[in-house]
N, C-alpha and C positions, 0 to 999 in steps of 0.2 A: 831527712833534712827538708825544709820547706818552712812554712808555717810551725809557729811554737805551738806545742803541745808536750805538757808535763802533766803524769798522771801518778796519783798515789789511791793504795787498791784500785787501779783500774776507771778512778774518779779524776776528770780533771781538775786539775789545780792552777792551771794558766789566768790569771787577772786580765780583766778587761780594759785595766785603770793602763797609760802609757809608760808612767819611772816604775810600779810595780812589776809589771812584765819583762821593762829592759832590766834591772835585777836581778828575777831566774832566771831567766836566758842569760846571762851571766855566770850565774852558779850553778845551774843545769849541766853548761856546756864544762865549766869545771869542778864536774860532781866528786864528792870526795876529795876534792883541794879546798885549803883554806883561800880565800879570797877576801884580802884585803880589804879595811875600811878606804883606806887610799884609792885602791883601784875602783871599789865603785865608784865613790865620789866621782873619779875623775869622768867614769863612764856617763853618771846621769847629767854632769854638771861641767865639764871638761874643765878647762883652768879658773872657771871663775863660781869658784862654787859658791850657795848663800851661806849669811853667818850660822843661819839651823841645819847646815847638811847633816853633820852627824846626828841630830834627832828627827828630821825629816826622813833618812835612811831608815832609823830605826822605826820609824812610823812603818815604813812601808814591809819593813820586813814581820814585824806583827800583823798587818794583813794577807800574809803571804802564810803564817802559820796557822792563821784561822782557816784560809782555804785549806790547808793540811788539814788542820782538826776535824773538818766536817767530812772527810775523805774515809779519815783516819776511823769518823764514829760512825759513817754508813758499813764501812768491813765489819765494823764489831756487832751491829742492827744484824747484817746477817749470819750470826751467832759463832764469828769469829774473837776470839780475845782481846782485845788492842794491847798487841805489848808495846807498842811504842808512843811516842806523845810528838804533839807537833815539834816543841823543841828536842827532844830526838835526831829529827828527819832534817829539821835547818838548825844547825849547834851556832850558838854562838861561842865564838874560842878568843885567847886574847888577838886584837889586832883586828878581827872578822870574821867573818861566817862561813860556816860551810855547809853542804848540802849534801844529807849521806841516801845512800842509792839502796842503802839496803838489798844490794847485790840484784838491783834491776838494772834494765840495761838502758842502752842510748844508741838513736840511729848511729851518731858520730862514731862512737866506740865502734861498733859492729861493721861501720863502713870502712873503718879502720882493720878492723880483724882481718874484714873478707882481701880487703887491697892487698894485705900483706901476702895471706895465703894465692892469690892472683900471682903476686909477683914471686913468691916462691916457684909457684908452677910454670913459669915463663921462665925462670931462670935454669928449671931442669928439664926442659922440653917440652914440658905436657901442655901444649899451647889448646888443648880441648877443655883440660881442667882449668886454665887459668883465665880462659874467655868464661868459663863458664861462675866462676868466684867472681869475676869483676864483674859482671854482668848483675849476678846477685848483689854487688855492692852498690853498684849505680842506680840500681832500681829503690833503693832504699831513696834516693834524692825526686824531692815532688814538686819541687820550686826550690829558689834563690834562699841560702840560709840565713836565718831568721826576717824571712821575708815581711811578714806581720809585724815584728818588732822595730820602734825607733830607737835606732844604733849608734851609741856615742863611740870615740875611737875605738874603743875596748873591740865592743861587738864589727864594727869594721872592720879594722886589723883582723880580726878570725873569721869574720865571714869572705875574705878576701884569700884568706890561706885556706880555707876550705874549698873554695870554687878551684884553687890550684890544684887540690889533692883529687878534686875530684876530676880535672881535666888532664892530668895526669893517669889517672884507672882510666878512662877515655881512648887515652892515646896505647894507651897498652895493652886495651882491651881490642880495640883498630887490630892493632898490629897481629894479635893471634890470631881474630877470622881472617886475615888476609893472609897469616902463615896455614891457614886453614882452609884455602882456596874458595875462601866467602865470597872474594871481589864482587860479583854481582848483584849480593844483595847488599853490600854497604852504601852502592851505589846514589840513593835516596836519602841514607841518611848520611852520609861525608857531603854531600849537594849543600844540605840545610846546613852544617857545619864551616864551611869553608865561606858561604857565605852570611854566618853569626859572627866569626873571626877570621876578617880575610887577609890579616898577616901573619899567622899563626901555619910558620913552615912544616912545622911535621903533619899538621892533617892535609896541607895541600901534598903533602907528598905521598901521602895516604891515598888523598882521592888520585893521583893521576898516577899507580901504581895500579888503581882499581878499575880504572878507566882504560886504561893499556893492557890490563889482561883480561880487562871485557871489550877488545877487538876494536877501540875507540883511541886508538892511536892518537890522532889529530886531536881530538879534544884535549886528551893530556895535557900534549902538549902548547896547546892553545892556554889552557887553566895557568901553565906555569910561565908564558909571558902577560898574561894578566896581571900574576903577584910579579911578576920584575916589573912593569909598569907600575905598579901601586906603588912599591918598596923605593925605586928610584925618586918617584916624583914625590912622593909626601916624608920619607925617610931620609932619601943621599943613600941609598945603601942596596948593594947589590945582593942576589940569593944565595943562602950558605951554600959552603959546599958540598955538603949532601944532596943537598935539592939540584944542585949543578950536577952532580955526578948522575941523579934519578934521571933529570932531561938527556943528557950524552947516552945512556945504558938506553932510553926508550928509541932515541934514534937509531942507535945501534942492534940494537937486543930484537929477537923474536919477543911475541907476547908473551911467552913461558918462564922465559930466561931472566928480565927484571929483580923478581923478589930474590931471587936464590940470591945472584950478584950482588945487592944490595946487604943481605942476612950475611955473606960470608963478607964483605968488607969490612962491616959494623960489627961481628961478629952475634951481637944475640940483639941487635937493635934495626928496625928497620929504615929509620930518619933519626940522628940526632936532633932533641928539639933544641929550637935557638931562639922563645919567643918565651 
């Protein structure tokens, strides 16, 4: 995830032009779904679309097949067959188009794949295998999704549930190195984190779980009247009770004792998130 990039044989096919790009990234992102005439319209042109949308669309998606085509005839220059043809690869079906993958893949899908297998592995203990899946899923993201593309609702709306999913393997991926007795080297990166999102309770609770079993007691809990300062004065609203209960265990608690306390309350969760 990052930057758009759609390849066919291995040739990019990403447009330079701005409504042509925001359309595969469109059907890129729902490859193999029919995707409505309606929903792009609404995408390139939101409620007020002109009276040529629907042959403006169709403009653009015949540019969109010619970049195929010439994809499609450099594979066969290098003395492969073409069995397939631009309209192949984008069908037009009734209603709209689709975009078929010919069994290639997508960061999204594959970041999908790995999260799930992540979260399988978290939920049966292998907290080494499941840092280690989400890890490989995270590293699939290079920047903000469709960060190059200008984004009408469509593309916001899902570039918006993608930063969720991906803050989510994040948060879960946190939680195995520190079931993992990582805490010190999170250290640097929950830092940059807490202060990218500094209401965002489960990584604060991350980091002063990491912080209190790297022997930095005070700061913990310093970081965690920070956020009840922030949360009181810009919100009205005081820290979950998870986050309540990490502050009480760190006064309470040796450095050791924390995470366990925590894992055996929640039972396979180290902070509920509440953000």
């Amino acid at each position: 995830m990052g930057a758009l990039d759609v390849r066919e044989n291995g040739v990019c096919v990403t447009p330079t032009a701005p409504k042509p790009r925001q359309v595969l990234a469109l059907l890129a992102l729902r490859a193999d779904q029919v995707v409505s005439v309606a929903t792009l319209t609404e995408e390139l042109w939101g409620g007020t679309p002109p009276r040529s949308a629907r042959t403006t669309l169709q403009t653009y998606v015949l540019q969109l097949r010619d970049l195929i085509s010439g994809a499609l005839e450099q594979g066969a220059e290098g003395g492969e067959e073409p069995r397939r043809t631009a309209k192949d690869v984008l069908v037009t079906v009734q209603g709209g188009y689709l975009l078929h993958s010919g069994g290639g893949t997508s960061d999204v899908r594959e970041f999908e794949r790995l999260t799930e297998l992540g979260y399988q592995a978290m939920d049966a203990g292998d907290f080494q295998g499941a840092a280690g899946r989400l890890r490989e899923a995270l590293a699939l993201w290079t920047g903000p999704a469709f960060a190059d593309v200008q984004a009408g609702e469509q593309l916001r709306t899902e570039a918006k549930r993608l930063e969720e999913t991906r803050l989510c393997a994040l948060d879960r991926r946190i939680e195995a190195d520190l079931r993992l007795g990582r805490h010190r080297d999170l250290l640097a990166e929950l830092t940059v984190l807490v202060g990218r999102y500094p209401t965002h309770e489960t990584l604060r609770g991350q980091y002063m779980l990491a912080l209190h079993r790297s022997g930095r007691r005070s700061e913990a809990l310093e970081t965690y009247q920070r956020l009840r300062t922030t949360l009181v004065r810009e919100l009205g609203l005081e820290p979950s009770v998870d986050l309540r209960r990490i502050q009480r265990q760190i006064l309470a608690a040796g450095p050791e004792d924390v995470l366990d306390e925590i894992a055996d309350d929640d039972g396979d969760r180290l902070v509920q998130p509440t953000v």
